[in-house]
N, CA, C and O atoms as a GROMACS GRO file, in nm:
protein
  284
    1UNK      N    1   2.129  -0.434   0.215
    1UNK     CA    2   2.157  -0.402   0.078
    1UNK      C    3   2.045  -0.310   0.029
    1UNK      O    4   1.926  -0.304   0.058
    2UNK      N    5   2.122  -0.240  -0.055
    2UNK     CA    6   1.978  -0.139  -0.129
    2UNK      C    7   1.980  -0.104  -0.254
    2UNK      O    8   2.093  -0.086  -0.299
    3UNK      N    9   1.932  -0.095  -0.292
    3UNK     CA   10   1.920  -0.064  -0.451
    3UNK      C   11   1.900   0.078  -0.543
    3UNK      O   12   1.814   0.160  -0.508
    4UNK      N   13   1.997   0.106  -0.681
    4UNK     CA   14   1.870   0.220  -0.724
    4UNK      C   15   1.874   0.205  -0.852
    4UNK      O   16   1.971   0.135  -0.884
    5UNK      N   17   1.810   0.241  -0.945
    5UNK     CA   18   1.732   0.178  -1.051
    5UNK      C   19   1.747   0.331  -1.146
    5UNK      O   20   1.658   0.358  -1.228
    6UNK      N   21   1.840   0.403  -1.130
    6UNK     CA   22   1.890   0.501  -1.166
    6UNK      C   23   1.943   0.481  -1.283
    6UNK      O   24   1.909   0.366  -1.311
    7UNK      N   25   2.039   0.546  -1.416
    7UNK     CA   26   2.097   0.525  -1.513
    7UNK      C   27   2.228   0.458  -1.494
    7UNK      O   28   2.296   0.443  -1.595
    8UNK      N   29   2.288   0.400  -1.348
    8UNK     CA   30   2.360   0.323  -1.362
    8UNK      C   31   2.531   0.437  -1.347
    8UNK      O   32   2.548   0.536  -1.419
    9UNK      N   33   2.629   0.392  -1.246
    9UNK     CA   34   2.734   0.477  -1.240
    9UNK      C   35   2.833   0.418  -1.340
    9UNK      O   36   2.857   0.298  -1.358
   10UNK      N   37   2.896   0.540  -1.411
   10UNK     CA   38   2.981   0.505  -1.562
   10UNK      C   39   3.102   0.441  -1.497
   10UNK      O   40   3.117   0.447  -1.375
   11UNK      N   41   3.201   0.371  -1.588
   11UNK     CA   42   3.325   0.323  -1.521
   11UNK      C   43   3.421   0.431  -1.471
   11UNK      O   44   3.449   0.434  -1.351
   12UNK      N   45   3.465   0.507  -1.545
   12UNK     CA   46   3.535   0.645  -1.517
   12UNK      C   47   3.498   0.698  -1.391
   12UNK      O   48   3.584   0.750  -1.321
   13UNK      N   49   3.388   0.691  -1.358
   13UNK     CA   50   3.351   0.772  -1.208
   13UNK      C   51   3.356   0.717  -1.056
   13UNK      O   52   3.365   0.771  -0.946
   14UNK      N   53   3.345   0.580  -1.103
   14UNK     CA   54   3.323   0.445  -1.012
   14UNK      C   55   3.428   0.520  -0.878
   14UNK      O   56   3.373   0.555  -0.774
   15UNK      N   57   3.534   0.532  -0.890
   15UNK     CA   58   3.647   0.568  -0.756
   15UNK      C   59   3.605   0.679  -0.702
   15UNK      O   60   3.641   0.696  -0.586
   16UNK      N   61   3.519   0.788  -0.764
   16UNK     CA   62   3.465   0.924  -0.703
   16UNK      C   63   3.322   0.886  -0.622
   16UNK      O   64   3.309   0.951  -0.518
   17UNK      N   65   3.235   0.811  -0.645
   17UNK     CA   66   3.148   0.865  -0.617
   17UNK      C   67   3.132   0.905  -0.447
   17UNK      O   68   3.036   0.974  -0.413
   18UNK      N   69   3.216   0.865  -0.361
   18UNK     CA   70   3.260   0.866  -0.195
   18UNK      C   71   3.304   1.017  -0.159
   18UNK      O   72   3.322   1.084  -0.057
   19UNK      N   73   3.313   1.035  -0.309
   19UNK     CA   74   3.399   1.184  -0.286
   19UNK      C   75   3.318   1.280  -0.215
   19UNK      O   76   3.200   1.268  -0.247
   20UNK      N   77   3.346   1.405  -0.098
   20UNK     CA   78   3.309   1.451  -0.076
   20UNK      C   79   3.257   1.576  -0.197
   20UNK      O   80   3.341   1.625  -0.273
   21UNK      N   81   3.147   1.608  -0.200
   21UNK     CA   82   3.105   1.717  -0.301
   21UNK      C   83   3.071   1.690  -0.426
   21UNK      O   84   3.029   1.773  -0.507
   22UNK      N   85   3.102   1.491  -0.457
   22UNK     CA   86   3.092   1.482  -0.556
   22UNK      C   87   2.975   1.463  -0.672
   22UNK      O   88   2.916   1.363  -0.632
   23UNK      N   89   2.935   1.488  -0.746
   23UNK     CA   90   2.827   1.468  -0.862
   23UNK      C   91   2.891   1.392  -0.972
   23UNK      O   92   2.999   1.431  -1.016
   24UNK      N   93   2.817   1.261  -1.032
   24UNK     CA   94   2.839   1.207  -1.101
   24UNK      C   95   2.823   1.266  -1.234
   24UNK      O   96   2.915   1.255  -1.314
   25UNK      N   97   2.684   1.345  -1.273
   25UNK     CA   98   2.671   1.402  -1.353
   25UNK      C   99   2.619   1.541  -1.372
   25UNK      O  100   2.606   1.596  -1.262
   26UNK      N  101   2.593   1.598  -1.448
   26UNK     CA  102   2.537   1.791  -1.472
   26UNK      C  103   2.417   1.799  -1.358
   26UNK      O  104   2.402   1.869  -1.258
   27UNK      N  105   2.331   1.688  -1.424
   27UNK     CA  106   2.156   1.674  -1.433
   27UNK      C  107   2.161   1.618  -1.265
   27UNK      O  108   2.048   1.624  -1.217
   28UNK      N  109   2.238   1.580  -1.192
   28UNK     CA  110   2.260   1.584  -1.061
   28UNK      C  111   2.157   1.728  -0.977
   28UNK      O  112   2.162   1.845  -1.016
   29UNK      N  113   2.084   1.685  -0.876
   29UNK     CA  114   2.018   1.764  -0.778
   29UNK      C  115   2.109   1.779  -0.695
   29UNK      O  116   2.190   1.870  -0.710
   30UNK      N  117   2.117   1.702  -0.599
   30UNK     CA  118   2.192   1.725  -0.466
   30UNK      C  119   2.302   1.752  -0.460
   30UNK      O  120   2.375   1.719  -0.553
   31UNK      N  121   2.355   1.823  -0.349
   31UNK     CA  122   2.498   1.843  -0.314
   31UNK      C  123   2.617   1.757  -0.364
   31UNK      O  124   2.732   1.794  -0.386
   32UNK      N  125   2.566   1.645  -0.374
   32UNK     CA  126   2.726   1.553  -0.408
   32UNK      C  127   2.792   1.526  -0.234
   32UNK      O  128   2.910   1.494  -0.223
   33UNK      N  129   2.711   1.542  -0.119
   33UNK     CA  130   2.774   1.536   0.002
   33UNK      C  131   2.699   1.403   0.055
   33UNK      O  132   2.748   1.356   0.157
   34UNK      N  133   2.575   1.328  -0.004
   34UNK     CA  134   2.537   1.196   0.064
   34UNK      C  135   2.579   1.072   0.055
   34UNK      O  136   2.536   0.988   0.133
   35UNK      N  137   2.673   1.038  -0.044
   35UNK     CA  138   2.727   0.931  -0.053
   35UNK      C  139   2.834   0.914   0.043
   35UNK      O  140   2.857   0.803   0.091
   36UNK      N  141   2.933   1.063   0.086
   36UNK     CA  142   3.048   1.078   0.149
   36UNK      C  143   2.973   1.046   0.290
   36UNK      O  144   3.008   0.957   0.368
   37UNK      N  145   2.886   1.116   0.303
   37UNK     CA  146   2.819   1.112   0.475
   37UNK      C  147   2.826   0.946   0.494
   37UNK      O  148   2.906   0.897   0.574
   38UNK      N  149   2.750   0.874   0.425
   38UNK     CA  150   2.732   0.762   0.435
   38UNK      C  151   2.842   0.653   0.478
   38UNK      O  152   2.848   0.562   0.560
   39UNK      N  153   2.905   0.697   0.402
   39UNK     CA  154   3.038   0.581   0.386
   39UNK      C  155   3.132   0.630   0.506
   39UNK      O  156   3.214   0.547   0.545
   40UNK      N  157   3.129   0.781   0.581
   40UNK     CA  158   3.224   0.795   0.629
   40UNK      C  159   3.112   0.763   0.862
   40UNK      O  160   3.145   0.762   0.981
   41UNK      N  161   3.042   0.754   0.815
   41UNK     CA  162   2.914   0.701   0.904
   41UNK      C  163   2.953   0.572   0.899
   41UNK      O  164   3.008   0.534   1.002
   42UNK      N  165   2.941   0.478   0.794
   42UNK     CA  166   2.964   0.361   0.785
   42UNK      C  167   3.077   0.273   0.855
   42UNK      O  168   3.076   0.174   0.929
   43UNK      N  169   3.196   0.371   0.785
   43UNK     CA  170   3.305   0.370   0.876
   43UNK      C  171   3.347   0.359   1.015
   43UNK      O  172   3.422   0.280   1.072
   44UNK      N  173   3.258   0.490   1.069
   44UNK     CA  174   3.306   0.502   1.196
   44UNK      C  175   3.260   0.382   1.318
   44UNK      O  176   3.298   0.359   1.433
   45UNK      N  177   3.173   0.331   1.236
   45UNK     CA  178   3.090   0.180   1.370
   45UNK      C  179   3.168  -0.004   1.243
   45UNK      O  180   3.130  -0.121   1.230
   46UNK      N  181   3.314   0.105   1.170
   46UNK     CA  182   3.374  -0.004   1.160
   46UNK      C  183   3.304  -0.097   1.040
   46UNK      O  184   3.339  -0.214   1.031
   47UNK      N  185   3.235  -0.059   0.975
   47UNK     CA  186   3.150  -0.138   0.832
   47UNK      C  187   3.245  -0.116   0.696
   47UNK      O  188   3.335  -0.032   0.684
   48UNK      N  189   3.225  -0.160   0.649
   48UNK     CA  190   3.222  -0.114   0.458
   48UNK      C  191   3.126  -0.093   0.396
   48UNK      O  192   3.018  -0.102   0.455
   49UNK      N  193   3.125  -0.061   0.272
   49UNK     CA  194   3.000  -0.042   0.188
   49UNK      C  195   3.091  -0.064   0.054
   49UNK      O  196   3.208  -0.031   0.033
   50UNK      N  197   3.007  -0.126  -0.022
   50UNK     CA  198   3.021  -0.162  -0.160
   50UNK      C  199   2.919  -0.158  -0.287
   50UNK      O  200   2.799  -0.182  -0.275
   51UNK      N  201   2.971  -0.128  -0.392
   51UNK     CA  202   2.898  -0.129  -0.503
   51UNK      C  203   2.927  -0.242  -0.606
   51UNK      O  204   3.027  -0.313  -0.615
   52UNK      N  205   2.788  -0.240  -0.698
   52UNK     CA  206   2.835  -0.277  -0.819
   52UNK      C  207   2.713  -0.214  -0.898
   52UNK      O  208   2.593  -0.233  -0.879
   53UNK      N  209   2.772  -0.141  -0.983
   53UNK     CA  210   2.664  -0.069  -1.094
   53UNK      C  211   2.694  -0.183  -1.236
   53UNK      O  212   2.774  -0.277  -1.241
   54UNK      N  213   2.608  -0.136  -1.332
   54UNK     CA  214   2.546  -0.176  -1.434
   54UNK      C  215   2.450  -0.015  -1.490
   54UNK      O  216   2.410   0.082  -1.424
   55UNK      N  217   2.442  -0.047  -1.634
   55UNK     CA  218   2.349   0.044  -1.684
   55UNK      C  219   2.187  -0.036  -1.654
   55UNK      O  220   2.132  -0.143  -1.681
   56UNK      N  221   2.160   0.077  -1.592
   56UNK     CA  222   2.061   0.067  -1.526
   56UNK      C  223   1.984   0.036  -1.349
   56UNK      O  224   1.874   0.033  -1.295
   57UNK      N  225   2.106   0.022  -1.321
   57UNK     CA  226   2.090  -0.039  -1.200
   57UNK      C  227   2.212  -0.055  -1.125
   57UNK      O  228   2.308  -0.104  -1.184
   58UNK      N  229   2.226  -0.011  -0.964
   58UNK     CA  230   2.367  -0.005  -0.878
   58UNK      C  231   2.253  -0.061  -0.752
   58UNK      O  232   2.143  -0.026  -0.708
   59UNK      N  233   2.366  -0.180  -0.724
   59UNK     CA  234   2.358  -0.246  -0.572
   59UNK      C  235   2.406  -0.159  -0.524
   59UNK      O  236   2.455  -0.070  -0.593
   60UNK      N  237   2.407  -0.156  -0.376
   60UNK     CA  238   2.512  -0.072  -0.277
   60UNK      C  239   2.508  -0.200  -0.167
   60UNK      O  240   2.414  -0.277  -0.187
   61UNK      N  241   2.588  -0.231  -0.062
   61UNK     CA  242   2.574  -0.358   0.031
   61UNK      C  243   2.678  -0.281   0.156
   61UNK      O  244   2.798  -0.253   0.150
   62UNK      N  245   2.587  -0.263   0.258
   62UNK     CA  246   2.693  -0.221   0.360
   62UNK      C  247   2.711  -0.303   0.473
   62UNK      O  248   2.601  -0.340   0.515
   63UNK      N  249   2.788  -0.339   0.527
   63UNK     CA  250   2.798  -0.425   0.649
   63UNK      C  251   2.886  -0.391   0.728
   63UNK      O  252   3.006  -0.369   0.712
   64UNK      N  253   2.779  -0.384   0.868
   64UNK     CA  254   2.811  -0.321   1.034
   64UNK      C  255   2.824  -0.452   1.105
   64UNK      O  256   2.749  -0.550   1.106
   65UNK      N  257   2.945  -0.428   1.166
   65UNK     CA  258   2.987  -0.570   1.242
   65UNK      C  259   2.886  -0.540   1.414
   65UNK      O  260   2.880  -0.451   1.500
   66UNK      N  261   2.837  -0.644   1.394
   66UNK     CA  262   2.715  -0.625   1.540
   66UNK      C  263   2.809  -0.577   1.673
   66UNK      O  264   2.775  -0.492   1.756
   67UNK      N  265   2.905  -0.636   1.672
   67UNK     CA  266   3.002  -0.520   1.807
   67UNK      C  267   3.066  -0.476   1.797
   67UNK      O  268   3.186  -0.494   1.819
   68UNK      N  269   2.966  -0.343   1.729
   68UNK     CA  270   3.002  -0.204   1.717
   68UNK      C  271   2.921  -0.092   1.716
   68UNK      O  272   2.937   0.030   1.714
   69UNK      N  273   2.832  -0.169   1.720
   69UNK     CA  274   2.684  -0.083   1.766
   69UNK      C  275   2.686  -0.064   1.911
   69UNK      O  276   2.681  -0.169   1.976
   70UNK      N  277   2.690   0.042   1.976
   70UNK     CA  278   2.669   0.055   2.130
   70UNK      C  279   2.547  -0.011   2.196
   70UNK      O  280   2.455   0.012   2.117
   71UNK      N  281   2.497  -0.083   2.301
   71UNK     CA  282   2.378  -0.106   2.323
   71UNK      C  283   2.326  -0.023   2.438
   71UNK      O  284   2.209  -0.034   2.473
   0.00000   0.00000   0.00000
């Protein structure tokens, strides 16, 4: 699980933020391409990832099923 302590993702946006390219807001730096990498990474060794925001603060919780990691 990880945390960020950010202004918190609005309800309206909650279904985008996976989006490829996407920016939540203006004042956004980055591409809008690391959340998509993530989740679609996440995916491929078979995990989920989940949120729950609040103002002020978004959990993220991802879970990789152990055989699915190559050894």
């Amino acid at each position: 699980m990880f945390f960020d302590n950010g202004p918190g993702i609005p309800e309206e946006i909650k279904s985008r933020i996976f989006d490829m390219y996407y920016r939540g807001n203006v004042t956004s730096k980055g591409s809008g391409f690391g959340l998509y990498i993530v989740k679609n990474a996440i995916a491929k060794l078979n995990g989920t990832i989940s949120f729950i925001s609040r103002p002020g603060h978004t959990d993220f919780q991802f879970i990789i099923p152990t055989n699915s990691i190559a050894s």
